[in-house]
Backbone as XML, in Angstrom:
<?xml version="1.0"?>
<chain id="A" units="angstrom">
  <residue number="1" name="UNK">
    <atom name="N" x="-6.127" y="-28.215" z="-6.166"/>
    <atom name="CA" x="-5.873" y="-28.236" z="-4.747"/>
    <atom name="C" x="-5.100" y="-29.515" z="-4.434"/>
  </residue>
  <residue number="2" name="UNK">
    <atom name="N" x="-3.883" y="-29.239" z="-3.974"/>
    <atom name="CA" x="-3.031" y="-30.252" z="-3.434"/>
    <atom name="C" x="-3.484" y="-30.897" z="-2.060"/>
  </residue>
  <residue number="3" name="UNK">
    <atom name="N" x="-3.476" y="-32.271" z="-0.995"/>
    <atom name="CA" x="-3.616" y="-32.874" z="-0.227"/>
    <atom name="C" x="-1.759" y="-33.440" z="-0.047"/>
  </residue>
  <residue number="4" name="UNK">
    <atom name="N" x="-1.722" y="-33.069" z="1.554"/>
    <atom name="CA" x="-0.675" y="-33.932" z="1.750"/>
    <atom name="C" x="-1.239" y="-34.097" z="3.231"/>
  </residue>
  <residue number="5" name="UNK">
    <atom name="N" x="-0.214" y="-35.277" z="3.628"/>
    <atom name="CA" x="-0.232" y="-35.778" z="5.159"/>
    <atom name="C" x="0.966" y="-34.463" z="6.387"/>
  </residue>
  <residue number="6" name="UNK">
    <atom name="N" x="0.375" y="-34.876" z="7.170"/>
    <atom name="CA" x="0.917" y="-33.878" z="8.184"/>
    <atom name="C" x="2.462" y="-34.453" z="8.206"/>
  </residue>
  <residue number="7" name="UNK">
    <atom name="N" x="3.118" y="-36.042" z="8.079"/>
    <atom name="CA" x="4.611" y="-36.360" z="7.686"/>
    <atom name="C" x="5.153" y="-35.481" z="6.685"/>
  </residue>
  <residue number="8" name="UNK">
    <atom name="N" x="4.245" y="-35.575" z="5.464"/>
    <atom name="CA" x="4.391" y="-34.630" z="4.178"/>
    <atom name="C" x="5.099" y="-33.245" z="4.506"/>
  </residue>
  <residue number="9" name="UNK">
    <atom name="N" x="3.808" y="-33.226" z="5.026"/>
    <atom name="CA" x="4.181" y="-31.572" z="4.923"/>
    <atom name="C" x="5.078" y="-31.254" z="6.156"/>
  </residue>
  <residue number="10" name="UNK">
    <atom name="N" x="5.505" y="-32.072" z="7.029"/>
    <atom name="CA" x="6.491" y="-31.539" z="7.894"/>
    <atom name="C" x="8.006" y="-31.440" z="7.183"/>
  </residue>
  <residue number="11" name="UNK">
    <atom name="N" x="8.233" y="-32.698" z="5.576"/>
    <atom name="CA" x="9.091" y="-32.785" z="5.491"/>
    <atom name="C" x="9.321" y="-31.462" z="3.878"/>
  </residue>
  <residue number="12" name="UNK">
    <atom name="N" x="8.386" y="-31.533" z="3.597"/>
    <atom name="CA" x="8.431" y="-30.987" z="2.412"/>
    <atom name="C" x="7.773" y="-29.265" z="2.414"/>
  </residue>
  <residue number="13" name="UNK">
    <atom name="N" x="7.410" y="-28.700" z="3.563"/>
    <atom name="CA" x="7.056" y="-27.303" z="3.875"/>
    <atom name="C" x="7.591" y="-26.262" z="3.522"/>
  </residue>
  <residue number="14" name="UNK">
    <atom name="N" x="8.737" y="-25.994" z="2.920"/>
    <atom name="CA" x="9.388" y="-24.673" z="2.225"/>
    <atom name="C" x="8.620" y="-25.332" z="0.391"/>
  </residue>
  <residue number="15" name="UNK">
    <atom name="N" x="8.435" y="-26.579" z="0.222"/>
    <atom name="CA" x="8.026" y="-26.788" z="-1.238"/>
    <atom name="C" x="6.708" y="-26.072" z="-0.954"/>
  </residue>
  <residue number="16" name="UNK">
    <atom name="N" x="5.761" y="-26.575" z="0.090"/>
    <atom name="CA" x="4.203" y="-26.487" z="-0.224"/>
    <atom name="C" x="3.921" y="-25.141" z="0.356"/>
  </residue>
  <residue number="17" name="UNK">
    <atom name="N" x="4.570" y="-24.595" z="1.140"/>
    <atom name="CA" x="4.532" y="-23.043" z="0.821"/>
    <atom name="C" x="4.617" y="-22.568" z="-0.500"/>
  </residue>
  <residue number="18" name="UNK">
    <atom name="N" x="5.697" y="-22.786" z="-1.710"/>
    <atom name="CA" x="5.811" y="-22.351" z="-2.850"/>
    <atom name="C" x="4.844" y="-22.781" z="-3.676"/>
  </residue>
  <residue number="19" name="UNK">
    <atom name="N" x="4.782" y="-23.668" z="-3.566"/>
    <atom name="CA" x="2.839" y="-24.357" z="-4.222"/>
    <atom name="C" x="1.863" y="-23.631" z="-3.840"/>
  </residue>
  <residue number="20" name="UNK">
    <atom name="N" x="1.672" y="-23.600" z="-2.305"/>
    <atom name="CA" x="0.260" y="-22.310" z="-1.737"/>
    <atom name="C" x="0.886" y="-21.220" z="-2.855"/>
  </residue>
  <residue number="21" name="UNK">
    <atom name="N" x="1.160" y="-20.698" z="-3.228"/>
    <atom name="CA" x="1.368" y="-19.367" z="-4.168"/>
    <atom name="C" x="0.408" y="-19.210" z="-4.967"/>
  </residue>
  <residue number="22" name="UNK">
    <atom name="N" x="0.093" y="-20.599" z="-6.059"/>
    <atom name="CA" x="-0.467" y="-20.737" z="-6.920"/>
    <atom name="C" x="-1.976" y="-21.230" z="-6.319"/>
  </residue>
  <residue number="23" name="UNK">
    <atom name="N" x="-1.617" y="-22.433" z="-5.643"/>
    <atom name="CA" x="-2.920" y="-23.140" z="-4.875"/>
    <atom name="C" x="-3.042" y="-23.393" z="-3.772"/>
  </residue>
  <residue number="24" name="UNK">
    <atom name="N" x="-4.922" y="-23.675" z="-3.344"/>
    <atom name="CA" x="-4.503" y="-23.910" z="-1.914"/>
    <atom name="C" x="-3.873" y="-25.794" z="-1.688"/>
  </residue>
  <residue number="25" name="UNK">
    <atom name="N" x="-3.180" y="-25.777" z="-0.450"/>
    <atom name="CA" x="-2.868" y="-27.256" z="-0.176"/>
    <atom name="C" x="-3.733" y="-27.331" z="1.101"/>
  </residue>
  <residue number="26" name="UNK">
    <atom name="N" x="-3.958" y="-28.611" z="1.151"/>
    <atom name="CA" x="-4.355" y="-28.858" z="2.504"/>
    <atom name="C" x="-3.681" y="-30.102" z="3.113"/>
  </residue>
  <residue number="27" name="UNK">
    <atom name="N" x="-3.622" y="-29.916" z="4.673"/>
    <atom name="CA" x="-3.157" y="-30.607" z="5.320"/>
    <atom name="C" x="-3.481" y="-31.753" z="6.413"/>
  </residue>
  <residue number="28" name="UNK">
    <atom name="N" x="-4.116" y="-32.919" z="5.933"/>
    <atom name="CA" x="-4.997" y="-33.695" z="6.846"/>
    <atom name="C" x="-3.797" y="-34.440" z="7.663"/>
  </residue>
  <residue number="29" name="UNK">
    <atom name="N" x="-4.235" y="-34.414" z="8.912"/>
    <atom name="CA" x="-3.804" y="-35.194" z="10.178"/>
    <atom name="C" x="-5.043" y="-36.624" z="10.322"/>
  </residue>
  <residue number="30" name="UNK">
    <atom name="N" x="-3.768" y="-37.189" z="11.181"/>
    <atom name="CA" x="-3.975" y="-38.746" z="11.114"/>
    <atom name="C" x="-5.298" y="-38.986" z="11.412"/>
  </residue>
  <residue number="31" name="UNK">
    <atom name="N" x="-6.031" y="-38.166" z="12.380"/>
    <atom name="CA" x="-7.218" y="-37.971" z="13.541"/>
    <atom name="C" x="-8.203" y="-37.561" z="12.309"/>
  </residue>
  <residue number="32" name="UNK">
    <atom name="N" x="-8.126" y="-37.102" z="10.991"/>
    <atom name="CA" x="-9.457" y="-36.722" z="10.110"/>
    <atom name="C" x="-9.333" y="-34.950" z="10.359"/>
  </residue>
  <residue number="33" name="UNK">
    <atom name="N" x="-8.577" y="-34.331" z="10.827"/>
    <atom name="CA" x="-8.425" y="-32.496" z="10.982"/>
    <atom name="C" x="-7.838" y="-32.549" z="10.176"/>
  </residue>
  <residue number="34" name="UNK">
    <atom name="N" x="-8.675" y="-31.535" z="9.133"/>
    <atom name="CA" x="-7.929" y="-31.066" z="7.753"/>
    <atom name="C" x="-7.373" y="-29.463" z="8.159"/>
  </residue>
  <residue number="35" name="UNK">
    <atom name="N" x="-6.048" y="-29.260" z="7.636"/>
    <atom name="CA" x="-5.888" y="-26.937" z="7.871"/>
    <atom name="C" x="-5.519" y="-27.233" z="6.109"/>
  </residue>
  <residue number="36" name="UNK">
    <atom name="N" x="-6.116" y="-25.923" z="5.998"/>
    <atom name="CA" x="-5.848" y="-25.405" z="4.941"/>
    <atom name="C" x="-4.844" y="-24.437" z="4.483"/>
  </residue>
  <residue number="37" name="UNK">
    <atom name="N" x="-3.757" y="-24.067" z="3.439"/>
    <atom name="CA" x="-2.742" y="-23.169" z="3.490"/>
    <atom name="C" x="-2.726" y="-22.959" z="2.248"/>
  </residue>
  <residue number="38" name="UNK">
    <atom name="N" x="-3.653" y="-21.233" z="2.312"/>
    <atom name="CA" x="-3.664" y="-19.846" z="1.552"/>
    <atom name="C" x="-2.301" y="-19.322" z="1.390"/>
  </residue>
  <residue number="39" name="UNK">
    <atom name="N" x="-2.163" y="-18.656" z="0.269"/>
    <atom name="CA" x="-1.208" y="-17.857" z="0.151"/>
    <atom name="C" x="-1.747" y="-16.287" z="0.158"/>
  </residue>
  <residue number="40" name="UNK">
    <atom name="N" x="-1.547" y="-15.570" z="0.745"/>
    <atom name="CA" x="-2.087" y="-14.493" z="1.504"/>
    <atom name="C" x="-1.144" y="-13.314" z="0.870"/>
  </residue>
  <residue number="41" name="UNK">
    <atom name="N" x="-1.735" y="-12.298" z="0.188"/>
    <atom name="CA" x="-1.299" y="-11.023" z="-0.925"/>
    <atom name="C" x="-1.364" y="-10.161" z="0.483"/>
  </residue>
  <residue number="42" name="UNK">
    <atom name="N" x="-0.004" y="-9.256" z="0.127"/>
    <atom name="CA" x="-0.082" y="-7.948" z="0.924"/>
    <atom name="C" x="-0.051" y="-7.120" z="0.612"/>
  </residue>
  <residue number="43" name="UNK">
    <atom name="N" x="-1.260" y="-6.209" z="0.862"/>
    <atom name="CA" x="-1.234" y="-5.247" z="0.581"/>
    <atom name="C" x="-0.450" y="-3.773" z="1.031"/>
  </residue>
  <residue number="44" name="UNK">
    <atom name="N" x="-0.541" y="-3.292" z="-0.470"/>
    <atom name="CA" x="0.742" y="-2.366" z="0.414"/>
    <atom name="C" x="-0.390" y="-0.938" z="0.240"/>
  </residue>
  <residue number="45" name="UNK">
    <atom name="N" x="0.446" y="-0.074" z="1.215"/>
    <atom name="CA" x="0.012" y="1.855" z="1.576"/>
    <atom name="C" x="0.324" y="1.905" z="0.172"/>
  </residue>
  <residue number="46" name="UNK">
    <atom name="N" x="-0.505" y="3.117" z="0.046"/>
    <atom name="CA" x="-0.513" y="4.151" z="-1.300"/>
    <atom name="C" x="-0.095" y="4.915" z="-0.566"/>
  </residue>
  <residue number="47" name="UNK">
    <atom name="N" x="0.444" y="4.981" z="0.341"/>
    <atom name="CA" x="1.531" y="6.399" z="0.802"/>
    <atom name="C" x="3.273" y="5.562" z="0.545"/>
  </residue>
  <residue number="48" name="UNK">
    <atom name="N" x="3.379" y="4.427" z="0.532"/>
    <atom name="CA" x="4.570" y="3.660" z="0.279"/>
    <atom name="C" x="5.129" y="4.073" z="-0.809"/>
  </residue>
  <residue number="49" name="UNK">
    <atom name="N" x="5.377" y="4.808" z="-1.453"/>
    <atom name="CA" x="6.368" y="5.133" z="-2.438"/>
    <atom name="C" x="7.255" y="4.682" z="-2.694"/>
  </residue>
  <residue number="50" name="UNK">
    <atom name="N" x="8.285" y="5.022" z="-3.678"/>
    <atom name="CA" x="9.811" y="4.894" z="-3.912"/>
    <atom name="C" x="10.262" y="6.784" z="-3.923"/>
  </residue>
  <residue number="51" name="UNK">
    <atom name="N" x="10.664" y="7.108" z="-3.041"/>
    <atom name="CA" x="11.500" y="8.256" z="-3.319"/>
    <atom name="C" x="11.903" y="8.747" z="-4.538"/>
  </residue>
  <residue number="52" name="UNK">
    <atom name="N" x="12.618" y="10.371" z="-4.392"/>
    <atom name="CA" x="13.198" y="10.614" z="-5.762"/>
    <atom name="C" x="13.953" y="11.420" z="-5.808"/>
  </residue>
  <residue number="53" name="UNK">
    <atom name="N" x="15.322" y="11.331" z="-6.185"/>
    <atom name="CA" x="16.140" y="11.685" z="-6.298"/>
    <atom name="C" x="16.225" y="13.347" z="-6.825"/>
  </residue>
  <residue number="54" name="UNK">
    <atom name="N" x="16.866" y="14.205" z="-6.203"/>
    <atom name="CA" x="16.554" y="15.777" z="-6.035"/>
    <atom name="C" x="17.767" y="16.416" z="-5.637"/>
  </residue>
  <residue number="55" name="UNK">
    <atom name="N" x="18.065" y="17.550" z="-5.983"/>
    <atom name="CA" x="19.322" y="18.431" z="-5.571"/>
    <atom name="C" x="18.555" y="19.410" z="-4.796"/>
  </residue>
  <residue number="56" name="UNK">
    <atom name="N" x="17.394" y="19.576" z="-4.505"/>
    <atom name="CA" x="16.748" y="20.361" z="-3.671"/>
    <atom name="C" x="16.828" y="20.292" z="-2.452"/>
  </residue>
  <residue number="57" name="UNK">
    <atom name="N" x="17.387" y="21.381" z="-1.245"/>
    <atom name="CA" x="17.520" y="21.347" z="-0.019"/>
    <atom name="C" x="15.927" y="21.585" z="0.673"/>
  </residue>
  <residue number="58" name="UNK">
    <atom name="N" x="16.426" y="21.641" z="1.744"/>
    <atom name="CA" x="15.469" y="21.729" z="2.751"/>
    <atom name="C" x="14.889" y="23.101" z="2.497"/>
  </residue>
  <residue number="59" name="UNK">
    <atom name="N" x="15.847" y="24.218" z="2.812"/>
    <atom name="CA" x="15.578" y="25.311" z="2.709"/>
    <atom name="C" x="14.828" y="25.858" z="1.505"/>
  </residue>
  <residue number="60" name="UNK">
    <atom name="N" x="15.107" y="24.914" z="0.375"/>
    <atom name="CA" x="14.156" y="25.623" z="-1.126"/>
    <atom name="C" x="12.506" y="25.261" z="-0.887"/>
  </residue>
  <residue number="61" name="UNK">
    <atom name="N" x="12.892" y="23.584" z="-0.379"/>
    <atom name="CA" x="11.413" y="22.831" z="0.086"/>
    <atom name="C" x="10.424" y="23.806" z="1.042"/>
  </residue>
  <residue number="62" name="UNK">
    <atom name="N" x="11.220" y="24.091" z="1.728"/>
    <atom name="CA" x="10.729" y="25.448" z="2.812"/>
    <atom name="C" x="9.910" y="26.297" z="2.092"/>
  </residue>
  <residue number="63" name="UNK">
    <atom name="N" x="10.430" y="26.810" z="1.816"/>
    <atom name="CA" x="10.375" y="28.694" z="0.922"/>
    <atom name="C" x="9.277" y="27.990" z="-0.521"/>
  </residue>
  <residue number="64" name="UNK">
    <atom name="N" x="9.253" y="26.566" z="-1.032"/>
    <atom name="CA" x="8.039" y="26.778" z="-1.865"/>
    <atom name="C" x="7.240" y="26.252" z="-1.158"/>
  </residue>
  <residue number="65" name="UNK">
    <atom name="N" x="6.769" y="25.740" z="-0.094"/>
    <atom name="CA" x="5.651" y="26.022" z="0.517"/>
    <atom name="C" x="5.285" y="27.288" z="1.394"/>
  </residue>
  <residue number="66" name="UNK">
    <atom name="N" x="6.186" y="27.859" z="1.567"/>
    <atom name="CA" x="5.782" y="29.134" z="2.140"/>
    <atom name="C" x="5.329" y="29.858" z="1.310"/>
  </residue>
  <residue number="67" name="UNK">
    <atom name="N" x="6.048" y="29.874" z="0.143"/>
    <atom name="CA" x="5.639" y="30.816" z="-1.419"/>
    <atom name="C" x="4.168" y="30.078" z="-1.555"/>
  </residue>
  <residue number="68" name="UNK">
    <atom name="N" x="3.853" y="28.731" z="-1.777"/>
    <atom name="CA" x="2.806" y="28.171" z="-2.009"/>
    <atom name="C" x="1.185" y="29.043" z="-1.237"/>
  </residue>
  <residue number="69" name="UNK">
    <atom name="N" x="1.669" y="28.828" z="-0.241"/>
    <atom name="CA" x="0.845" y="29.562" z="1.271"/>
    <atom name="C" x="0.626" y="30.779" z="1.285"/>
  </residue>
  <residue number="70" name="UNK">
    <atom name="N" x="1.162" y="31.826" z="0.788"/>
    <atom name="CA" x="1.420" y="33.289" z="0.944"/>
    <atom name="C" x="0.400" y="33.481" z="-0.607"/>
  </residue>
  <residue number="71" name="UNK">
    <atom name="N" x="0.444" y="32.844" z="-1.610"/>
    <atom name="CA" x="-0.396" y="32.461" z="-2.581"/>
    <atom name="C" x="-1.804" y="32.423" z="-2.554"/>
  </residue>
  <residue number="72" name="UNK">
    <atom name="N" x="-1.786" y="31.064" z="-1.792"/>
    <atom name="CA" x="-3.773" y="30.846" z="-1.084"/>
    <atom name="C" x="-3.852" y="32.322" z="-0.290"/>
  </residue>
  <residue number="73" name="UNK">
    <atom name="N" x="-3.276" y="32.809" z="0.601"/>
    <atom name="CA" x="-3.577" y="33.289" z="1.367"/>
    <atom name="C" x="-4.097" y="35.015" z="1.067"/>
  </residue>
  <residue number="74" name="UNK">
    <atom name="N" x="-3.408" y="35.117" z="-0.390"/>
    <atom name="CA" x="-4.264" y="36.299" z="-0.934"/>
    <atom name="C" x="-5.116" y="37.128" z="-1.155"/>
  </residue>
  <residue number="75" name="UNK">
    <atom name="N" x="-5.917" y="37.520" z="-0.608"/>
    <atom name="CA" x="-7.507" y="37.882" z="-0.467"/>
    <atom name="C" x="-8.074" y="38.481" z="-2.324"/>
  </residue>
  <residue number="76" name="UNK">
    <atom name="N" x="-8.781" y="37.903" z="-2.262"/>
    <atom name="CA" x="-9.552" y="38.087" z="-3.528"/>
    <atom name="C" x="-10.499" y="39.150" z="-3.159"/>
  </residue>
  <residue number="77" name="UNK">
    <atom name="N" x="-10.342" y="40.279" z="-4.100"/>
    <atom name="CA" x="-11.015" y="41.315" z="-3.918"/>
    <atom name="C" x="-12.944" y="41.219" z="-4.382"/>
  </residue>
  <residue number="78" name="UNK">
    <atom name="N" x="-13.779" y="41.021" z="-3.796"/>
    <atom name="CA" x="-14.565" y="41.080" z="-4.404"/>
    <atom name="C" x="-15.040" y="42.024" z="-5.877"/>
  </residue>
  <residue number="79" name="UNK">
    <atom name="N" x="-15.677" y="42.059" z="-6.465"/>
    <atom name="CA" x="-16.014" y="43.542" z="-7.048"/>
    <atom name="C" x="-16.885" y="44.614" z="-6.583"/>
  </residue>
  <residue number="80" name="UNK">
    <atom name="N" x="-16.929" y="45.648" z="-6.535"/>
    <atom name="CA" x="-17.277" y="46.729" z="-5.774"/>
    <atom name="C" x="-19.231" y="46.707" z="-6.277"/>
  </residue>
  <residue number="81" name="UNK">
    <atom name="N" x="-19.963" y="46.581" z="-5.526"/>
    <atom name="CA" x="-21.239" y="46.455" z="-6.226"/>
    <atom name="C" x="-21.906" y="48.424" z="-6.317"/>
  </residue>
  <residue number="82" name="UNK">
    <atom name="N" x="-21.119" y="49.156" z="-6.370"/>
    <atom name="CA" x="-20.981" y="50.312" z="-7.168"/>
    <atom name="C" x="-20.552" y="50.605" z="-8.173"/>
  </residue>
  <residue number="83" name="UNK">
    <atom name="N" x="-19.604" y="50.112" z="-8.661"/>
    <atom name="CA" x="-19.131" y="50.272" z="-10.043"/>
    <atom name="C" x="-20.170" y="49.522" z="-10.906"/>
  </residue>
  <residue number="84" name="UNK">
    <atom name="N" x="-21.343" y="48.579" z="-10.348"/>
    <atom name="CA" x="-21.942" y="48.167" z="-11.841"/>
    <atom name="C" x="-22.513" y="48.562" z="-12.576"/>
  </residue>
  <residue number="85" name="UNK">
    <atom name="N" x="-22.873" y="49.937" z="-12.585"/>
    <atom name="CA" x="-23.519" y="50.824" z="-13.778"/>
    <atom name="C" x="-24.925" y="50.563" z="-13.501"/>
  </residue>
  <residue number="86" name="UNK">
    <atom name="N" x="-25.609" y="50.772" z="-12.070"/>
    <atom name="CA" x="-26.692" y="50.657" z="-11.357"/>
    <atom name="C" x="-27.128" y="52.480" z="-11.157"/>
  </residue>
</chain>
C-alpha cells in the first residue's frame, strides 16, 4: 500500500491511478483525513457478447423460429389405453 500527500497526488494522479490497479494508495491531507483509492473491476452482462458474422437474412432467422415453434407445438399423441391388451 502506497501513501502519498494530497500535493502528491494532485501532481502525480494519472501515475497513482495506474498504481491503484495493482494496489490500494492512500491519500492523507494536511488536517490527518486519509481517502483511500481502489481500483474497481467491472463487471460485465453475460448477455454482452461479441456478435457473429452470418450470411443469414432476416427472413431465414424468421422461418427457423417459426419452423422451431410449429415443432413444440405438435401435439403428442398419447397412447390409446385400449390398445393395451387389457
Amino acid at each position: 500500500m502506497k501513501v502519498y500527500t494530497y500535493s502528491e497526488a494532485r501532481q502525480r494522479f494519472a501515475e497513482i491511478l495506474n498504481i491503484a490497479r495493482d494496489e490500494d494508495v492512500i491519500i492523507q491531507r494536511r488536517g490527518g483525513e486519509a481517502f483511500t483509492i481502489t481500483f474497481k473491476k467491472t463487471s460485465r452482462s453475460p448477455f454482452a457478447i461479441k456478435g457473429i458474422k452470418t450470411k443469414a437474412t432476416i427472413a431465414d432467422i424468421l422461418q427457423a423460429v417459426k419452423d422451431s415453434r410449429e415443432l413444440i407445438a405438435e401435439p403428442i399423441n398419447p397412447p390409446d389405453p385400449r390398445s393395451s391388451g387389457r
